[in-house]
C-alpha positions as CSV (number, residue, x, y, z in Angstrom):
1,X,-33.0,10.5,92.7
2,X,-30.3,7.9,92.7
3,X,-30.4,5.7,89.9
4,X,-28.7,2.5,90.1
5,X,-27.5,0.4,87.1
6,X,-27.5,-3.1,86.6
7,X,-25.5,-5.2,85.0
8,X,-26.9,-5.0,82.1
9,X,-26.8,-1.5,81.8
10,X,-23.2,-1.2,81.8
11,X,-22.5,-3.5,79.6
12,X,-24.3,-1.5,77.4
13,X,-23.3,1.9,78.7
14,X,-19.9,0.6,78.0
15,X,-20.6,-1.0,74.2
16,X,-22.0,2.5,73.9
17,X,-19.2,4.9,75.0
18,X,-16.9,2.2,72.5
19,X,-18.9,2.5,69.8
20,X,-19.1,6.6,69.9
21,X,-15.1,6.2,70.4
22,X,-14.5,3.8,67.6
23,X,-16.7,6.5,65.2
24,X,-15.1,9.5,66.3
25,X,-11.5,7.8,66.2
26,X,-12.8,6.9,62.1
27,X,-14.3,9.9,61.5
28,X,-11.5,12.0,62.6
29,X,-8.8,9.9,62.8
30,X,-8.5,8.1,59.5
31,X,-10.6,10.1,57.6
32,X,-9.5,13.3,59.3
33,X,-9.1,17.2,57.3
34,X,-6.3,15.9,55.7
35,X,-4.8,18.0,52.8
36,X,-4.0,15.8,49.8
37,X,0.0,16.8,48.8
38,X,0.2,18.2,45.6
39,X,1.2,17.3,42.5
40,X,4.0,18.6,40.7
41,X,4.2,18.7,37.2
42,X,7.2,16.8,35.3
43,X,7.7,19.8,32.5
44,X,7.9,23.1,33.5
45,X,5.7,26.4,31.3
46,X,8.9,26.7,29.1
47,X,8.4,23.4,28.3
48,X,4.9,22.6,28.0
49,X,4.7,25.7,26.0
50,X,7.4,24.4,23.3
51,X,5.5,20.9,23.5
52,X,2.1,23.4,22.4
53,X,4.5,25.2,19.8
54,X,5.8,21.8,18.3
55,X,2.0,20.2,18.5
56,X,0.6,23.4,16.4
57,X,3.2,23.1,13.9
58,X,2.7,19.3,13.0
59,X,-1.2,19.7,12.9
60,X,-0.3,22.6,10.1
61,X,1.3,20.3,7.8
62,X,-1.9,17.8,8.1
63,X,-3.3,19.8,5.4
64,X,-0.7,20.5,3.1
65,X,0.3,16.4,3.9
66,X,-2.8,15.3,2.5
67,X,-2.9,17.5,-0.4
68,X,0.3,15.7,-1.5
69,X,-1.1,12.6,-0.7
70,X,-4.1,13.7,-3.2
71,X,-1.6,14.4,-5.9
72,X,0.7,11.3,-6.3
73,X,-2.7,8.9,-5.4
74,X,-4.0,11.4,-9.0
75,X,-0.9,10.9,-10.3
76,X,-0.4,7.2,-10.3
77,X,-3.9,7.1,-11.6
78,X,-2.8,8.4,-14.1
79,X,0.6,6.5,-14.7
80,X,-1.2,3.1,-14.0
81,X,-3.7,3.8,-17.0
82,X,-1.1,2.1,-19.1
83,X,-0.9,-0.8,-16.8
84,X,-3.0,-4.1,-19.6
85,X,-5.5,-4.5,-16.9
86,X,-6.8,-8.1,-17.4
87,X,-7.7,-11.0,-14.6
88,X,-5.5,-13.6,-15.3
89,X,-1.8,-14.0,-16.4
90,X,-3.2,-16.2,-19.6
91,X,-5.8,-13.6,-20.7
92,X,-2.8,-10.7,-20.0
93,X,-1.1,-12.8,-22.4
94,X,-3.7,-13.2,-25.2
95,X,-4.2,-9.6,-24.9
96,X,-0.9,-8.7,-25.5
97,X,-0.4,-10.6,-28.4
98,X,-4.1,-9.6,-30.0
99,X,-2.6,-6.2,-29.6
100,X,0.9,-6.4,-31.3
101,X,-1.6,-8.6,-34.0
102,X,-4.3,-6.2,-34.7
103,X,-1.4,-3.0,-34.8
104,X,0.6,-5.8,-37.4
105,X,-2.5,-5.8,-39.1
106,X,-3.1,-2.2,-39.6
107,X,0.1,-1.5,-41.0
108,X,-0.3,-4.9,-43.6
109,X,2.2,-7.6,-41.6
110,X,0.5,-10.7,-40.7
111,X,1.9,-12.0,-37.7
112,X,2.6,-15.7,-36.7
113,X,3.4,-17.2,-33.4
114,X,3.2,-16.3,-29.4
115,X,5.4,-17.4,-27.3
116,X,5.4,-15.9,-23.9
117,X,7.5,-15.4,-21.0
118,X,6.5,-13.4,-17.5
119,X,9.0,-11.9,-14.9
120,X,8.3,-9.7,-11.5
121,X,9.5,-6.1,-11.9
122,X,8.8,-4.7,-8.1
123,X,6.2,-6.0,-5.7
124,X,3.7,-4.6,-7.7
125,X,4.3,-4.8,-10.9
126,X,5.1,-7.8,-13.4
127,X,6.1,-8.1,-16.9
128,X,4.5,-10.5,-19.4
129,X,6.6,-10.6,-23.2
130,X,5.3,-12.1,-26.2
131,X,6.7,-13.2,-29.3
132,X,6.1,-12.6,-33.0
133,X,7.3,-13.8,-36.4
134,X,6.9,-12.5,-40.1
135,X,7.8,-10.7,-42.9
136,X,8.0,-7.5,-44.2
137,X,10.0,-4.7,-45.8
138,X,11.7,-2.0,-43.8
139,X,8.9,0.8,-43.9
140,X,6.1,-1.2,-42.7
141,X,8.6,-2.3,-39.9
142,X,9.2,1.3,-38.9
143,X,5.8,1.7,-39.2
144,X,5.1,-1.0,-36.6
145,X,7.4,0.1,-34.6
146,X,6.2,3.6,-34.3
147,X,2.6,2.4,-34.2
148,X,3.9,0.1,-31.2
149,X,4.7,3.5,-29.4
150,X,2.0,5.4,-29.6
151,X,-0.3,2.4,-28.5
152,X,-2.4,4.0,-25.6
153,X,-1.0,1.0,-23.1
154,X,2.7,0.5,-22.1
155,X,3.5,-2.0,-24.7
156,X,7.4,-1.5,-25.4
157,X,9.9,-3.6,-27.9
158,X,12.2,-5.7,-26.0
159,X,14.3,-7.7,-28.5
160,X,13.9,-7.8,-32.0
161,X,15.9,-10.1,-34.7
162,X,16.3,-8.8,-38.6
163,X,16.8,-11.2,-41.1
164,X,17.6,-9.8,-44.6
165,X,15.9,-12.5,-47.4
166,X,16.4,-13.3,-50.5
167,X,14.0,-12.1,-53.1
168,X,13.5,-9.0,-55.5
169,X,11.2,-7.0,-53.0
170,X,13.8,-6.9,-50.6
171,X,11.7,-8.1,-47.8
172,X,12.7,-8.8,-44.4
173,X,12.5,-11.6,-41.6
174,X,11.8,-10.2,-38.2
175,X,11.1,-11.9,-34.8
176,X,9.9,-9.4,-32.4
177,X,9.6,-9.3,-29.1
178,X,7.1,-7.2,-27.0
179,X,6.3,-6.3,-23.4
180,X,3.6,-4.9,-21.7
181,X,3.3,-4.4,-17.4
182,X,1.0,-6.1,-15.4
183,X,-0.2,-6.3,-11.7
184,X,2.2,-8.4,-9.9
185,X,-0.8,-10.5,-8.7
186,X,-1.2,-12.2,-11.8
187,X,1.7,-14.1,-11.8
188,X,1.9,-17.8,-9.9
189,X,3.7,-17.7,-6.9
190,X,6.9,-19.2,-7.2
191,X,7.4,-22.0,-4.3
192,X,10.7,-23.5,-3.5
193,X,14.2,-22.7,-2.9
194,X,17.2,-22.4,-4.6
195,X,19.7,-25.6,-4.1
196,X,23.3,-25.2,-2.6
């Protein structure tokens, strides 16, 4: 049995034979039993075990953090109930001065005037003032006075003027002025610079 081969058949004898080679060449060649090198670690156990340490520690204090938190966010609550809440600077205003009026009142002053005058504190917090005039003798000024600071708001006294007068009931001129805080929002925003 002699078997001959044409052309043909080694050409593709040959493709053959190339194309096993070129697959065995990939196979284990490039793609080969290669063992990956390893990876070494930038800390060592001493280290990683301090980093674990450190880590515990901080989530420890998570707790005890946001109890804190709980207590000053309770305890401005608290401060702030003093705080005249009203929505506009105007109506802060009006309230102040119905206030020192109806407290006036209660201790028999009658009250005249309102003039008013605002100033930032932090940025948070504003102060709005208003001004009073009338008469009175001394004890139902103490009285105010003292009425003025036990109001449930913060309303304090910021300036106050004492006029002696001139009749037999030896009553008194006063010009008072009160203030009371107020959410920084309130007041316009000032534009503008200052000029050199």
């Amino acid at each position: 049995m002699n078997i001959k081969f044409g052309t043909i058949d080694r050409k593709s004898v040959l493709t053959l034979v190339g194309g096993v080679a070129l697959i065995l060449w990939v196979r284990f060649g490039i793609y080969g039993d290669h063992v990956a090198p390893s990876v070494t670690s930038a800390e060592t156990i001493p280290q990683a075990e301090l980093r674990l340490k450190n880590l515990r520690l901080a989530a420890g204090t998570v707790a005890a953090k946001e109890e804190r938190l709980k207590k000053a966010a309770a305890e401005l609550a608290e401060r702030e109930k003093g705080i005249m809440d009203a929505p506009t600077e105007s109506q802060a205003q009006a309230q102040l001065l119905e206030t020192v009026n109806n407290v006036a009142r209660s201790n028999g002053i009658s009250a005249q005037g309102g003039e008013f005058r605002d100033k930032p504190l932090t940025k948070d917090y504003a102060e709005v003032t208003a001004t009073v005039h009338f008469n009175c003798d001394i004890v139902q000024l103490v009285n105010l006075l003292a009425a003025l600071a036990d109001y449930p708001q913060i309303v304090a006294t910021q300036e106050m003027r004492i006029t002696g007068g001139n009749d037999k009931k030896k009553t008194i001129q006063v010009m008072l002025t009160v203030s009371t805080v107020v959410a920084r929002k309130l007041l316009p925003e000032k534009k503008g610079g200052t000029l050199f």
